[in-house]
C-alpha positions in Angstrom: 126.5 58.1 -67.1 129.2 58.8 -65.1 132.2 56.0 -64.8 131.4 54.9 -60.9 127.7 54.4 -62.1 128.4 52.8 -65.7 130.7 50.3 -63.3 128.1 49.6 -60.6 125.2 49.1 -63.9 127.7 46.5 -65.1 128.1 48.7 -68.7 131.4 47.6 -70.3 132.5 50.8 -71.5 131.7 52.4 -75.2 134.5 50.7 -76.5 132.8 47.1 -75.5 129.9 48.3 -76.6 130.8 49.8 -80.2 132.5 46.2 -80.1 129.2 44.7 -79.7 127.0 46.6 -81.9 129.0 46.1 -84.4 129.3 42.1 -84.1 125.5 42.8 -84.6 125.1 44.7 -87.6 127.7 42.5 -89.2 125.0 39.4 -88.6 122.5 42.0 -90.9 124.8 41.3 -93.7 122.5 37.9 -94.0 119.4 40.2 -94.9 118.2 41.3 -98.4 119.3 41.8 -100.3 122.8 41.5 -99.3 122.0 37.9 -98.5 125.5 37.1 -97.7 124.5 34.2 -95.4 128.4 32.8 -95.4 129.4 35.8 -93.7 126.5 36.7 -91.4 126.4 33.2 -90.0 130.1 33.5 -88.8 129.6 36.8 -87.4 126.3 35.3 -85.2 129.2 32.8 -84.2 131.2 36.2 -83.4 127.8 38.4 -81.6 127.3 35.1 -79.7 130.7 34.8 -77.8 130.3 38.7 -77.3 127.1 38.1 -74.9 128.7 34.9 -73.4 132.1 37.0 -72.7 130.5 39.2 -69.4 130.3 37.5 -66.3 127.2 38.2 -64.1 123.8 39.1 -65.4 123.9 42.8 -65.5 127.1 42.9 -67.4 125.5 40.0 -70.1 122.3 42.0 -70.7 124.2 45.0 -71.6 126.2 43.0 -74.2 122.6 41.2 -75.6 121.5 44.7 -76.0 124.2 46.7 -77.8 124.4 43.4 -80.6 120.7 43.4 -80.7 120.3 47.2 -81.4 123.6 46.8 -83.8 121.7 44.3 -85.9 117.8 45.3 -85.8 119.9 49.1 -86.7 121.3 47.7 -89.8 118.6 45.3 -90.7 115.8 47.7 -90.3 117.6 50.8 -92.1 114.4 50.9 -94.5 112.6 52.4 -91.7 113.9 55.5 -92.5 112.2 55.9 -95.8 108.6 56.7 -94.5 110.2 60.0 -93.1 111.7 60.8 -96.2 108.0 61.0 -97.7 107.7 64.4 -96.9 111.1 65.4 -96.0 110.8 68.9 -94.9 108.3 67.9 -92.2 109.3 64.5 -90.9 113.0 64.0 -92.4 114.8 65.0 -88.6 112.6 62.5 -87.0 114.7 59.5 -89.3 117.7 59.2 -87.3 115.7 58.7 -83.7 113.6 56.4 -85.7 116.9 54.0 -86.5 118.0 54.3 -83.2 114.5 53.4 -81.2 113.6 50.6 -83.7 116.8 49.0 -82.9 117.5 49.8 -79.5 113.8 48.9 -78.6 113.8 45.9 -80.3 117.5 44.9 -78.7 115.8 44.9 -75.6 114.6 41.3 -76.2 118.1 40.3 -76.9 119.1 41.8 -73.7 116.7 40.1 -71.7 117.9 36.2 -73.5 121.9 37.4 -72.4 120.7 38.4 -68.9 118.6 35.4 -68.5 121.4 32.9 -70.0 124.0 34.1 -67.4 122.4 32.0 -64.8 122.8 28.9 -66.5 125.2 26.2 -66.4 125.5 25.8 -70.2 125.7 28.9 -71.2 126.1 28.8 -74.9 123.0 26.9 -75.9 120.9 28.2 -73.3 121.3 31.8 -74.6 120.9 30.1 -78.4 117.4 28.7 -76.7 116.7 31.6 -75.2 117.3 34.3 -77.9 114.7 31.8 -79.8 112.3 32.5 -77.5 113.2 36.0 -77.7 112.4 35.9 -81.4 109.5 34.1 -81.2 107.7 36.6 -78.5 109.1 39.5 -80.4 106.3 38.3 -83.1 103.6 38.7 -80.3 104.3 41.5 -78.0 102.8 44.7 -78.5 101.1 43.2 -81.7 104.3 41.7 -82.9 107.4 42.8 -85.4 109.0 39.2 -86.5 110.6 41.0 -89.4 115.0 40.5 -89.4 115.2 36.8 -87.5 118.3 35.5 -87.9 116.6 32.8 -89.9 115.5 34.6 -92.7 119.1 35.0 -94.1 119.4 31.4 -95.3 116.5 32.8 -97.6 118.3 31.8 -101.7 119.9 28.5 -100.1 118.1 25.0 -99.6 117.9 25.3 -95.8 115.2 27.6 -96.0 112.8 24.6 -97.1 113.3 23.4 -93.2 110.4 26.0 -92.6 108.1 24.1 -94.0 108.4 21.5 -90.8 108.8 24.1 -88.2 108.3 27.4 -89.5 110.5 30.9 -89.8 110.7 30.8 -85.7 112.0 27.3 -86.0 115.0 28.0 -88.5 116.0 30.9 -86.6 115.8 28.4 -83.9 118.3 25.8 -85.2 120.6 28.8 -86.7 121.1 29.9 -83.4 121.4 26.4 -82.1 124.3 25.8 -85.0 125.8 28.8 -84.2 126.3 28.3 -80.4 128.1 24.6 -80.9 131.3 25.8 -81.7 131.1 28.3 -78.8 130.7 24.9 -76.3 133.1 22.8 -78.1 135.5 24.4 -81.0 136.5 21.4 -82.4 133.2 18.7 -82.3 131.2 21.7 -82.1 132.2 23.1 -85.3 132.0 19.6 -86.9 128.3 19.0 -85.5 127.3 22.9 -86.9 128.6 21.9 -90.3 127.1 18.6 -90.3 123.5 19.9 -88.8 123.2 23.0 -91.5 124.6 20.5 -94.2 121.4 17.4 -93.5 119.2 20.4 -93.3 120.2 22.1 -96.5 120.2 18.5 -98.3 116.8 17.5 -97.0 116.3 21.1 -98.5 117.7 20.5 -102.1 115.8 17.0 -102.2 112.3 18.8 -101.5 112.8 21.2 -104.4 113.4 18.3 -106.5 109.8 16.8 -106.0 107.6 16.9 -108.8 105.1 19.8 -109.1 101.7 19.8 -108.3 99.3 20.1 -111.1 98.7 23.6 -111.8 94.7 25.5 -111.8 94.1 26.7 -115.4 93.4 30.3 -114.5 94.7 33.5 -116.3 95.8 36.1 -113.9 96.8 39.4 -114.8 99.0 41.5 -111.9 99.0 45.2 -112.4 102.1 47.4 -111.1 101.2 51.3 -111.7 104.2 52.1 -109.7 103.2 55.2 -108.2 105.6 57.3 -105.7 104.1 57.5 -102.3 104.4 61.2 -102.2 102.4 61.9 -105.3 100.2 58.8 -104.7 97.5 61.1 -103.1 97.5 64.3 -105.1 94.3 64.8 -106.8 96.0 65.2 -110.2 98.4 62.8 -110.0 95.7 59.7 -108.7 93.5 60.3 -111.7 96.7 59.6 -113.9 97.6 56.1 -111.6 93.6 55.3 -111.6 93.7 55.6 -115.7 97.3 53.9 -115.9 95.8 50.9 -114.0 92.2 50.9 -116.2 94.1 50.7 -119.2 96.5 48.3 -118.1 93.5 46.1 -117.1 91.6 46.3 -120.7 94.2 45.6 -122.9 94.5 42.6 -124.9 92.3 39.7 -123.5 90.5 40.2 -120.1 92.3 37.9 -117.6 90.3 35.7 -115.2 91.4 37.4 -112.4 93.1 41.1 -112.6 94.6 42.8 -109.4 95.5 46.1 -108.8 98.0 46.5 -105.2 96.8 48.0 -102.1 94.7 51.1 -102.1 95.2 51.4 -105.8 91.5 53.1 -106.0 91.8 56.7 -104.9 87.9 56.9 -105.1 85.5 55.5 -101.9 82.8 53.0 -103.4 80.1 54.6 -100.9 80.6 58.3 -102.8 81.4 57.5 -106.0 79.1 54.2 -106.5 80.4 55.3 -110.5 83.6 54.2 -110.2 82.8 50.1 -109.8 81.5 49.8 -113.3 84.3 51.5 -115.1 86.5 49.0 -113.4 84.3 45.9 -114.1 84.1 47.5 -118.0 88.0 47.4 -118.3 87.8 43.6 -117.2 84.7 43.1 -119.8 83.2 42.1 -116.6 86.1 39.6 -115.0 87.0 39.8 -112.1 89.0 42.6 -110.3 90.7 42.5 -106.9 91.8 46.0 -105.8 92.7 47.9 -103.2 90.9 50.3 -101.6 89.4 51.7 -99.0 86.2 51.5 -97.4 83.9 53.8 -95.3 80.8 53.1 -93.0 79.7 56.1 -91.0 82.9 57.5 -89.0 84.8 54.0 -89.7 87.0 53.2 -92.4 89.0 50.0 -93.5 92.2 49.2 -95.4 90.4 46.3 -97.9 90.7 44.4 -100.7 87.1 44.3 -102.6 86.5 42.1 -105.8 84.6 43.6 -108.6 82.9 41.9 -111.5 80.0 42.1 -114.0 78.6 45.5 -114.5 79.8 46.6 -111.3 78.9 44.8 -108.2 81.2 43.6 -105.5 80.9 40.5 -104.8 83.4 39.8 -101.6 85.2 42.0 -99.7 88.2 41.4 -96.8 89.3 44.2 -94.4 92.9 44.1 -93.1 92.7 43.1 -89.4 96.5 43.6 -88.7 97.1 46.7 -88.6 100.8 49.0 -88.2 101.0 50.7 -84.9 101.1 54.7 -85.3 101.1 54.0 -89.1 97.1 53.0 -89.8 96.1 53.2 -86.3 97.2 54.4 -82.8 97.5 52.1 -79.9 94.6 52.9 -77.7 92.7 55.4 -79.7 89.4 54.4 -78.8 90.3 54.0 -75.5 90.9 57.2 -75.2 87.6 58.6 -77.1 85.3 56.1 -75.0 87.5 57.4 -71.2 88.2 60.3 -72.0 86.6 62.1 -74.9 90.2 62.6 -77.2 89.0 62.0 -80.6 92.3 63.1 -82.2 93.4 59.2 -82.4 90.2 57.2 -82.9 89.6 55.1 -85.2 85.9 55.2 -84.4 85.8 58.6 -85.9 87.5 58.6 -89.0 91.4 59.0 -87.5 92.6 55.8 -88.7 92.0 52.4 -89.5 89.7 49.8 -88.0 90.6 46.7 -87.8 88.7 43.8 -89.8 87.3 40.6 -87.9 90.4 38.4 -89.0 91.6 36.0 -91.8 89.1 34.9 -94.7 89.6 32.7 -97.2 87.6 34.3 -100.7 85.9 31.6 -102.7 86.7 32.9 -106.7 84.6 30.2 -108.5 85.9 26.6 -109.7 88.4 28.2 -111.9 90.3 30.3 -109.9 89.6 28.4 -106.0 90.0 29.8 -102.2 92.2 32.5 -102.1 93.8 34.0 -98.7 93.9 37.7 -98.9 96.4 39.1 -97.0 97.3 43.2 -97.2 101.1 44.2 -96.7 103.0 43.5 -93.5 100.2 40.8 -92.8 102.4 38.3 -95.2 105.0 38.9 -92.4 103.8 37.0 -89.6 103.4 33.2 -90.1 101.0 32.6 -87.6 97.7 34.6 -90.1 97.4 32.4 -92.8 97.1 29.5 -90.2 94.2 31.3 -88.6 92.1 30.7 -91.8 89.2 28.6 -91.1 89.7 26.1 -94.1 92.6 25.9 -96.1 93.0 28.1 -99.2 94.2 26.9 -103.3 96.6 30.0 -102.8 97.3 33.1 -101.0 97.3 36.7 -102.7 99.5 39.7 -101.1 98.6 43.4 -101.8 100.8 45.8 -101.1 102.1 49.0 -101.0 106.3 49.0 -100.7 107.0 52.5 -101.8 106.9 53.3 -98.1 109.7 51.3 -97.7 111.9 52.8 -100.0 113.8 51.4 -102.9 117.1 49.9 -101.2 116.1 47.1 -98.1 112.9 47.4 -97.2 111.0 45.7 -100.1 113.2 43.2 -101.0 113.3 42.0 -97.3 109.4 41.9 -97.5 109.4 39.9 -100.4 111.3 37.3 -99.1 108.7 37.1 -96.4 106.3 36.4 -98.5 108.2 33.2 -100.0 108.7 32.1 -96.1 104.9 32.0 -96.2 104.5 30.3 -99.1 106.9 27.3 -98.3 105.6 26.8 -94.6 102.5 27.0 -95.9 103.1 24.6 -99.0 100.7 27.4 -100.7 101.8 29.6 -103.5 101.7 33.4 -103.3 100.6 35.6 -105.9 102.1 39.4 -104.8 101.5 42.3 -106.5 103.0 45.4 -105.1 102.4 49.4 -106.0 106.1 49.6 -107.1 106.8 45.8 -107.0 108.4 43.2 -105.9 105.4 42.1 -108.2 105.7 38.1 -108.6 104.6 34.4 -108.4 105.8 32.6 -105.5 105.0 28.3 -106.1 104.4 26.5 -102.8 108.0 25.6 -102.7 109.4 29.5 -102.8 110.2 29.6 -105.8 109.6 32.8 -108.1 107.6 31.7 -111.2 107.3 35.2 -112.7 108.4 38.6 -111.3 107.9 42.0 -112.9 110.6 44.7 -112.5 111.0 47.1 -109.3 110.0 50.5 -109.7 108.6 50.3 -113.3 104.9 50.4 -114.3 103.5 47.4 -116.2 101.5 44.6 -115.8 102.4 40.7 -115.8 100.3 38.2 -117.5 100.0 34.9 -115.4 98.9 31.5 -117.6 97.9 29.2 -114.7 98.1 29.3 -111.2 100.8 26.9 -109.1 99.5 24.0 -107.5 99.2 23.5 -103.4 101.0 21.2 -101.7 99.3 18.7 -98.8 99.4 20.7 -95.6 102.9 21.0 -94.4 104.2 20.1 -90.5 104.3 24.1 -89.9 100.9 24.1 -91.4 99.0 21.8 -89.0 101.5 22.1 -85.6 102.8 25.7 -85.9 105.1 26.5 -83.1 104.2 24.3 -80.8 107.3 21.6 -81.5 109.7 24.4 -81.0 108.6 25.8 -78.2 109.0 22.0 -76.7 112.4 22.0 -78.3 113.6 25.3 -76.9 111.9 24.2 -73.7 113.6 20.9 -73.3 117.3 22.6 -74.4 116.7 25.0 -71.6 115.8 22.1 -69.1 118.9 20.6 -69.9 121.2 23.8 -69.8 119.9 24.5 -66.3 120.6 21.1 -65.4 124.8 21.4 -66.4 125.3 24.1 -63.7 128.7 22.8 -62.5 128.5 21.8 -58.9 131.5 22.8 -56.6 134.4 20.1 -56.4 135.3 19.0 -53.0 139.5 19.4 -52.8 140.8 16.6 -51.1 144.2 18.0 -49.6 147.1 15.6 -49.0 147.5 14.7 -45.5 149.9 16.8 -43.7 153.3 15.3 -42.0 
């Protein structure tokens, strides 16, 4: 870019934008499991004012987009790790894979600085528009809401607030909070203080509510804790598969016993043996694995229950899928138009996805369980799609694909957003952890250790809460919020002053 066209582009030069980016990985510093909220909420003070510095639009957006690919950057760092799987193949792709995550995903930051520099009130319209931002970058092109700004309030009361308006709404009124001292330093500082101080009381005084009664059900989560690349070699599975039966079998059957996401190496439809030996290491309880299932050229990412001498008795396919990871975009458009196999999941080249959310009935003892299989548990909209309310929710996953620094601590602590806007617990039980139980209010219950192989015994299940504001209005009240902010911000565009010049001698 040469300078004349940098100028004319409205770019502010690398030093503005090194400037910028790194106002925005500072703001990461909120994000497990650094958690260091008190730091990353002045720095979104800091990223704020360096998107409201530019004048013009052009000039704005440019800002927006160097903070927004500085923080998604350092948020999403774990997005390396699935490279690293087999290094020698895929370990030069890692450094493009940083830089497009976070430079694609800046773009919606771009577009909320651009859009705010038309508006009168600057500061909170670009607070209510980076909200919207956030919220569509849950939906577009299937939807990544992982790193809002929100989620960093994760170990203090204010994340409870989700519970009324959900993991968009926090980030929301974070942003909000953050822009007030930007419109007036003084009262604007006092309002932020005061507004994050009645939300993180109302907070505190929720988790002081007494418990709901609890369902008397034994549980038993298995971790084998097997590394993703030996998770597939022959050898190596027939040692995980073992680990896991004998895991299962000792001392007194649980209830309930489940094994993480594709935990079976084996397909039921070849090897119908395979079902029994499970159900025999139960004594014929209940099993939910993981595995996978075929039907002709199709295949599935499930989670099946097994019970008695064998036979499954309920079954749930994951229906949201990871781009380029399970399935690629278009695949079977391209097989039915234009005959290119190569990425259809119609023939066996990835995943197909499952009709949607369904809630499992277990029995009186253990109640309606929500399934939901890895990333699902990041997007608060699926367990809302259920068509009746669930006792409890149960994630599955596999996190040694997201290495053993960010990645799976971050998606833990989406899991406990879902559990408290939900006012459902969350039973997890991950490949290499985090393993835990999550009560309806967040809270971890139980956990087992990361990376370590072992299995933890559950005595009852945590009670559900009534269903929570998020629960029955979703989105909907911010949207009006965010809406009605920006009405409002349009509305202060200063209108020209007439001079009224002294009359002349």
């Amino acid at each position: 870019m040469t300078q004349l066209a940098g100028r004319r582009a409205g770019f502010p030069g690398w030093r503005g934008a090194g400037l910028d980016a790194l106002a925005g990985a500072c703001v990461a510093l909120g994000q497990a499991p650094l958690s260091a909220w008190y730091l990353a909420f002045p720095a979104l003070i800091w990223a704020l004012s360096r998107m409201l510095r530019p004048e013009g639009w052009r000039r704005a957006a440019w800002a927006g987009w160097f903070v927004g690919a500085g923080y998604f950057a350092a948020s999403l760092t774990w997005i390396v790790s699935p490279f690293f799987v087999d290094p020698a193949r895929h370990g030069w792709m890692a450094p493009f894979a940083v830089l497009l995550m976070g430079f694609g995903l800046g773009l919606f930051w771009a577009a909320a600085a651009g859009l705010a520099a038309g508006f009168g009130q600057r500061a909170l319209a670009l607070a209510a528009l980076l909200g919207l931002a956030e919220l569509a970058r849950g939906v577009v092109l299937t939807g990544f809401p992982w790193a809002m700004v929100g989620h960093f309030w994760h170990d203090w009361p204010l994340v409870q607030t989700v519970a009324l308006f959900g993991a968009t709404g926090l980030t929301a009124l974070t942003l909000f909070a953050a822009a007030l001292p930007l419109v007036s330093h003084r009262w604007g500082t006092v309002a932020a203080v005061a507004l994050l101080a009645v939300g993180s009381l109302w907070g505190w005084q929720r988790q002081t509510q007494p418990e709901p009664p609890d369902r008397v059900a034994r549980l038993r989560l298995v971790q084998p804790n097997a590394e993703q690349h030996l998770k597939w070699d022959p050898a190596q599975a027939r040692i995980l598969f073992q680990r896991q039966l004998d895991f299962t079998r000792e001392g007194t059957p649980a209830d309930l016993t489940i094994w993480p996401e594709t935990a079976v190496p084996y397909l039921l439809e070849y090897a119908p043996e395979v079902a029994p030996i499970i159900a025999a290491a139960a004594g014929g309880n209940k099993v939910a694995v993981g595995i996978q299932r075929v039907e002709g050229d199709r295949g599935w990412n499930s989670l099946r229950v097994i019970e008695g001498a064998g036979a499954v008795t309920a079954t749930y396919d994951k229906f949201h899928l990871v781009p380029f990871g399970e399935y690629m975009p278009l695949g079977d458009a391209m097989q039915e138009w234009f005959g290119i196999g190569a990425f259809a999941a119609q023939v066996g080249n990835g995943y197909s996805a499952g009709p949607g959310p369904v809630v499992l009935d277990l029995g009186p003892a253990l109640g309606r369980a929500l399934p939901l299989i890895c990333y699902e548990a990041v997007f608060p909209q699926i367990p809302r799609r259920a068509e009746t309310r669930p006792d409890w929710m149960v994630q599955i996953t596999n996190d040694a694909w997201f290495g053993t620094l960010t990645g799976p601590f971050q998606h833990f602590e989406l899991s406990r957003l879902r559990a408290i806007e939900m006012g459902l617990p969350m039973v997890r039980v991950g490949n290499t952890g985090v393993t835990a139980v999550i009560d309806a209010r967040g809270r971890v219950l139980q956990r087992l250790g990361f990376g370590t192989a072992g299995y933890l015994d559950v005595a009852a299940l945590p009670g559900a809460l009534p269903a929570t504001g998020f629960a029955r209005l979703g989105d909907l009240p911010v949207l009006l919020w965010l809406g009605g902010l920006l009405v409002w911000s349009w509305r202060r565009i200063a209108r020209p002053k007439l001079d009224v010049a002294a009359p002349q001698e």
